[in-house]
N, C-alpha and C positions, 0 to 999 in steps of 0.2 A: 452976076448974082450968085451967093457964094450955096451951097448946100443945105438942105430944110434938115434944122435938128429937129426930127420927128417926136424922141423923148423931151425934152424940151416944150416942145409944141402942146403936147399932153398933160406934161405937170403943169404947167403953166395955165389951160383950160382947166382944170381939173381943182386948184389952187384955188380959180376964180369964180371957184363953179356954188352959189347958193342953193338951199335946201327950195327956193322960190323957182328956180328955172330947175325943179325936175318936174316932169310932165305928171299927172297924176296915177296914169297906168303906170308908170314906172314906180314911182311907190308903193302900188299895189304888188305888182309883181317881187318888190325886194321883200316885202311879208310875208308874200308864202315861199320866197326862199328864204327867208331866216325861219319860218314856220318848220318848212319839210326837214330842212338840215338840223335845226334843234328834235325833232322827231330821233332824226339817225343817232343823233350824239347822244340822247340820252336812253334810247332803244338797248344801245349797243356797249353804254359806257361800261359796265363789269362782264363784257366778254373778252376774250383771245388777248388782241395786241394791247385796247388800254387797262385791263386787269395788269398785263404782266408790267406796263410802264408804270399803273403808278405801285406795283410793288417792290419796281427797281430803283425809283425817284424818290418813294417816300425818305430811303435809305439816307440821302445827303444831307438833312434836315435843313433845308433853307425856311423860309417866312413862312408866314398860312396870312397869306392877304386875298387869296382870291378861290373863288368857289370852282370846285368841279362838278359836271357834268352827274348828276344822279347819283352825288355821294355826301353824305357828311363830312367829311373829311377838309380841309383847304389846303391850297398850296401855295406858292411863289407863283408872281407872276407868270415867270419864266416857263415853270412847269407845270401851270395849267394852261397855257395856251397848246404847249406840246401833247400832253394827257386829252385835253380835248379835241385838241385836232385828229387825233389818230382814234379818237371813239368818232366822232364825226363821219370818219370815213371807211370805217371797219366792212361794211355790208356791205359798202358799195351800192348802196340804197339812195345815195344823196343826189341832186339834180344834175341835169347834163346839157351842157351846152353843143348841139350836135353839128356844129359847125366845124368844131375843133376837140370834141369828146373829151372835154374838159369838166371836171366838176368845180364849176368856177365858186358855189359860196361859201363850203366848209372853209377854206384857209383865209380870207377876210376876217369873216365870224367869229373865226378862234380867235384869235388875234384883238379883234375889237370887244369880244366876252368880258375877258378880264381885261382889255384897258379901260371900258367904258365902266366897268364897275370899279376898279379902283379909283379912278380921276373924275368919275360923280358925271357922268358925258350926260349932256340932255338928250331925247328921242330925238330932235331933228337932226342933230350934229352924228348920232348914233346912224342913223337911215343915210343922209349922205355922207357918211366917209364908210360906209358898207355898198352904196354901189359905187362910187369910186373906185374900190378895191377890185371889186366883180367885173365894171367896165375896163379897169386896164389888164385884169389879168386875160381876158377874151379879146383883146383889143394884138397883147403880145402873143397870143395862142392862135389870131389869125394873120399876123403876120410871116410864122413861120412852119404852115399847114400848108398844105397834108404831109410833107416827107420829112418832117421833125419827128412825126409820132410811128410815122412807116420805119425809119432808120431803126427805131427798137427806146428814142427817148418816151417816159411819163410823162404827157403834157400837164397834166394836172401838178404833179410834181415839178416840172421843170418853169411854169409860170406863176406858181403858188408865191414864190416870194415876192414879185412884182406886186400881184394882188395886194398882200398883205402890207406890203411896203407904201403902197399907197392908199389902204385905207388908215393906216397909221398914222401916216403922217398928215394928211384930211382931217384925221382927229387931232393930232395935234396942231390944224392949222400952221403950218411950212409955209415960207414964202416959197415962189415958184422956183427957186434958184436951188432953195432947200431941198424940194420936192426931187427936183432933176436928181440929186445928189442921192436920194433912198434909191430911186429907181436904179440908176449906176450901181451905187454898192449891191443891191440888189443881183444886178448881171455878173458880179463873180460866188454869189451862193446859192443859183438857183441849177438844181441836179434833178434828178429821177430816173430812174429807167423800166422799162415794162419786163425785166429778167426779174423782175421782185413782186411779177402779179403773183397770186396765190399764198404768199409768204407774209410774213410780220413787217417786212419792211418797207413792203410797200404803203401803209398807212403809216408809216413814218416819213414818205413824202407830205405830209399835208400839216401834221405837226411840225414838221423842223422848218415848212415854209413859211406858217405861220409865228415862230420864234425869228425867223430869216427878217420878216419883216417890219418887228418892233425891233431890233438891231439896225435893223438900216436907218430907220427912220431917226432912229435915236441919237445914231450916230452923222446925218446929214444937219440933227438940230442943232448941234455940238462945232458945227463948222466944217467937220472932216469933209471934204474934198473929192469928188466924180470927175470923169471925162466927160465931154459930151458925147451925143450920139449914144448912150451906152449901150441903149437895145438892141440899134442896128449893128452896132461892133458884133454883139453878144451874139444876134441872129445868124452873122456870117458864117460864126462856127460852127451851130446846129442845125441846121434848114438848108438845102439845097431848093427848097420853093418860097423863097423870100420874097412878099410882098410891106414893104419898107412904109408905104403908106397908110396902112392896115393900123399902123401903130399911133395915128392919132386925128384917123377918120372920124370920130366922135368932133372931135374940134369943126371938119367940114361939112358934116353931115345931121350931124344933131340927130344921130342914130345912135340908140341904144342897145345894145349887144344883149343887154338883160331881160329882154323882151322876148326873146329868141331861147332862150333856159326854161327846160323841160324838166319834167320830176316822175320818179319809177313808181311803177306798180307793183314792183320786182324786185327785192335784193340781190341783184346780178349783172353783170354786164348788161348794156340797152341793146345791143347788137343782138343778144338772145331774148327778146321781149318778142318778137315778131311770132320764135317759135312758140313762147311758151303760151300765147294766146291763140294758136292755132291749136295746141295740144288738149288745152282748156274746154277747148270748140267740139275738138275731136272726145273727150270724155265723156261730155256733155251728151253729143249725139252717139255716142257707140253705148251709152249708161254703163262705160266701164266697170264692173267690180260690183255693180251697185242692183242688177237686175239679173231672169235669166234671157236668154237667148228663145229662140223657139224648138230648140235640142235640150231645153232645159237646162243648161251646163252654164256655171257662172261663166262670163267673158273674165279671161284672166291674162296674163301673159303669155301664158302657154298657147293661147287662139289667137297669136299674130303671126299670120306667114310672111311679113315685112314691113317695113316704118322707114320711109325713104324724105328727108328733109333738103331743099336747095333753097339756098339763099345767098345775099349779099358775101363776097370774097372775105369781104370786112370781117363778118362775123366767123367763119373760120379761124381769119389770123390771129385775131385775136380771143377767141375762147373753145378751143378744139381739144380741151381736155377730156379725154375721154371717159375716165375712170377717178375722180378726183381720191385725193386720198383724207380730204378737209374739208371740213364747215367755207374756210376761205378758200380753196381750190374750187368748190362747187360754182363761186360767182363766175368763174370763167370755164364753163363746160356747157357748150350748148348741148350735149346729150342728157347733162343732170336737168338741163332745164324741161324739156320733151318727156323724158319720163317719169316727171312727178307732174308736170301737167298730164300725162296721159295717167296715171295710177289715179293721183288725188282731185284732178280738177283745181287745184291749186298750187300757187306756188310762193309762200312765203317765209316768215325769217326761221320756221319751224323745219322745212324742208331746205334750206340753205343752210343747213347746220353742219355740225360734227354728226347728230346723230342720224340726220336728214343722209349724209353723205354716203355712210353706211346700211343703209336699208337693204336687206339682200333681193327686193323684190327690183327697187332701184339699178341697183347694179346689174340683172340678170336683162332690166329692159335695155339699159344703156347699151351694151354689146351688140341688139338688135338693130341700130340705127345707122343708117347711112343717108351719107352726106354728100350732095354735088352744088356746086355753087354757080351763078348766071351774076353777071354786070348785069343784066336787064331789071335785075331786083335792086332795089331802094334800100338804103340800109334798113328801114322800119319796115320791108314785108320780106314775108316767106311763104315758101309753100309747104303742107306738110300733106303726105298721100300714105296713106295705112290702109292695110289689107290683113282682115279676118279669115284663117284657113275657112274655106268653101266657101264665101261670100266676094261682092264686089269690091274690091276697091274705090275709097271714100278721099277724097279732096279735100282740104281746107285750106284756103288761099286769106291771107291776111295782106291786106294791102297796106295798112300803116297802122301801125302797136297802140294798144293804152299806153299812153304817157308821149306819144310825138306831139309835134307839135300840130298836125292835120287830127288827131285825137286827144287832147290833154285830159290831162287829169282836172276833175272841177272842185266847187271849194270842197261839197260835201266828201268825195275820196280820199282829199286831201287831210283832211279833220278826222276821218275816221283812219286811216294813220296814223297822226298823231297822236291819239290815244292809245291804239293798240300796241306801237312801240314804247307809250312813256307811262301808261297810268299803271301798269307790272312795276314800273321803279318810284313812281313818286305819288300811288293813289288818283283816282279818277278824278276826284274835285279838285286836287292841286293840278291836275294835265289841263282841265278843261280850262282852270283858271285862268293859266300860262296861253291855253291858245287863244281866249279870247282877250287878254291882254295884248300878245301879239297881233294880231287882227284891229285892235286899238292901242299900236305904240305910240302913237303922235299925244297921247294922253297921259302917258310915262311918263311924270316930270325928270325921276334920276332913274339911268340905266341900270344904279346900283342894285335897285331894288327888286326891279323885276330879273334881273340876275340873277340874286340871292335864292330867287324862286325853282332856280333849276337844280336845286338839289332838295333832297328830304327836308323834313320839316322836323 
């Protein structure tokens, strides 16, 4: 019995997969991640990385056939899928697959944005070839987890073109042979690395994934030619924990990986979500800043004799910035995150900024903080233990974050997000419009339409 083409196995399920055999939770769930992710893209779209692409891209003059993201403006295909992708993923606010800390919908999304609005895609054909995209990108993210993302690879970047490649080609209905052939071409343009957090380029993983995967697609429709196996080839070289079946476990299980995709309370890494709702807790009951003391004396920074934080290893390695020097370095600083939850009692896109970043009140706490880390903690808890010169030392033990999946976030959170990132860019009555459309896309006759809608008016 000769060897299971695993990719194969996948396009070919996936090929034969109707808008009828998706479960109805699963539909639901691919809404509020097309909901939350159009929240990030159009929150973020005239910040840092996609201001500066599209004032790099306008430059080439190609077509204006397709809408971006919170602008008037149009561009090429091409470079709105890329422009959007990289506002999609600026914050680092978009959903997480915490299986594989994958943001598995922005590079679908983008990708399907502008094809579904160019090519007039109907809502059901738009909804399955968007989880399509999201289950195979989660699908090749847990076959080559945990020591793909340990090594120092972006999984999010490094499976972004698979995603995209096969919500693509879903929408262009590929026979399974075709399909095989995106996912292939696929496995020689899929990159990332996490030496590019904090930086511009690392949301240019998610843009160039999703251009990765209308190429592939385009080019398997065309005839052009894959090897089999291509994922498993591709995983041999990145993964030292290779599980090979992982890659089309949906075909034997009729388990959806999208089920399993969680959405922030936080523009910042998840792995610092634990703290920052400890911190929250702790402002909360110390009435930080906001009351006085029984010495009369506001509680301020200056009245912490220490701020001692342990948590998951995870969270260390990956965001132990100490002192960010950016709005995009803050996402990965678990001390920027502890002390604007301890100052503000909050922590959003206002304090994850450039100007957030530089707060000198910010910076004076960050330096106070120390960190020890326990394998006994769960990536979603932390402990955080602060001490008021002359007073007890106070506790806050978070056992799993807003936004895990033992706490999600519900619709109403969900919805009042989405406004607050989008009605700043496209007016309150157009956001609300947009979400409650979303919420009812299956009523969408053309994709084009409700597209059109994500930019000004």
């Amino acid at each position: 019995m000769g060897q299971v083409d695993h990719t194969f196995k996948l396009a070919n399920y996936l090929a034969n997969l109707t808008y009828d055999d998706l479960p109805p939770q699963v539909i639901d769930q691919a809404k509020k991640s097309i909901l939350n992710s159009l929240g990030c893209g159009i929150g973020y779209c005239l910040h840092g990385p996609a201001e500066k692409a599209f004032s790099i891209i306008q430059e080439d003059g190609n077509g204006t056939t397709a809408t971006l993201l919170g602008r008037r403006q149009r561009a090429s295909i091409d470079n709105a899928v890329l422009i959007n992708g990289i506002a999609l993923t600026t914050a680092d606010y978009d959903d997480t697959h915490l299986k594989t800390v994958i943001h598995p919908a922005g590079t679908s999304l983008a990708a399907l944005l502008s094809w579904g609005e160019a090519y007039h895609m109907s809502n059901r054909d738009f909804i399955l070839a968007f989880v399509c995209g999201v289950e195979t990108q989660c699908a090749v993210g847990n076959a080559i987890s945990p020591s793909h993302y340990a090594q120092g690879w972006h999984v999010t970047g490094t499976t972004g073109s698979f995603g995209a490649a096969a919500a693509i080609s879903k929408a262009r209905k590929l026979d399974p042979y075709q399909f095989a052939a995106a996912l292939g071409h696929s496995a020689s343009m899929a990159s990332g690395i996490r030496a590019m957090f904090g930086v511009d380029t690392k949301t240019l993983h998610m843009g160039r994934g999703a251009q990765n995967g209308i190429l592939a697609a385009r080019l398997a429709a065309g005839g052009f030619q894959s090897c089999p196996s291509a994922i498993e080839a591709w995983a041999q070289l990145v993964s030292t924990t290779i599980h090979v079946e992982s890659i089309s476990s949906l075909v034997e299980t009729g388990t959806y990986e999208m089920l399993e995709n969680t959405f922030k309370p936080y523009p910042c890494g998840i792995v610092i979500h634990p703290l920052i709702d400890a911190a929250v807790e702790a402002h909360s009951t110390l009435r930080w800043g906001s009351v006085q003391d029984q010495s009369h004396s506001t509680i301020t920074v200056r009245d912490i004799e220490s701020i001692e934080a342990t948590v998951n290893p995870q969270c260390v390695r990956l965001c132990s910035v100490r002192h960010p020097k950016t709005g995009l370095e803050t996402i990965f600083s678990l001390y920027h995150g502890i002390a604007v939850g301890l100052l503000y009692g909050c922590a959003g896109p206002d304090q994850f900024s450039d100007e957030g970043c530089n707060d000198p009140l910010v910076n004076e706490l960050r330096d106070q903080i120390k960190v020890q880390t326990s394998s006994d903690l769960a990536d979603d808890a932390a402990i955080l233990m602060v001490k008021l010169i002359g007073k007890e030392e106070q506790v806050f033990h978070v056992e799993h974050a807003t936004g895990s999946l033992a706490r999600p976030m519900d619709i109403e959170q969900l919805e009042r997000k989405f406004i607050a990132l989008s009605s700043g860019i496209l007016g309150r009555q157009r956001a609300t419009e947009i979400m409650e459309e979303c919420w009812n896309l299956e009523r969408v006759a053309d994709m084009a339409d409700f597209v059109g809608k994500l930019a000004p008016s």
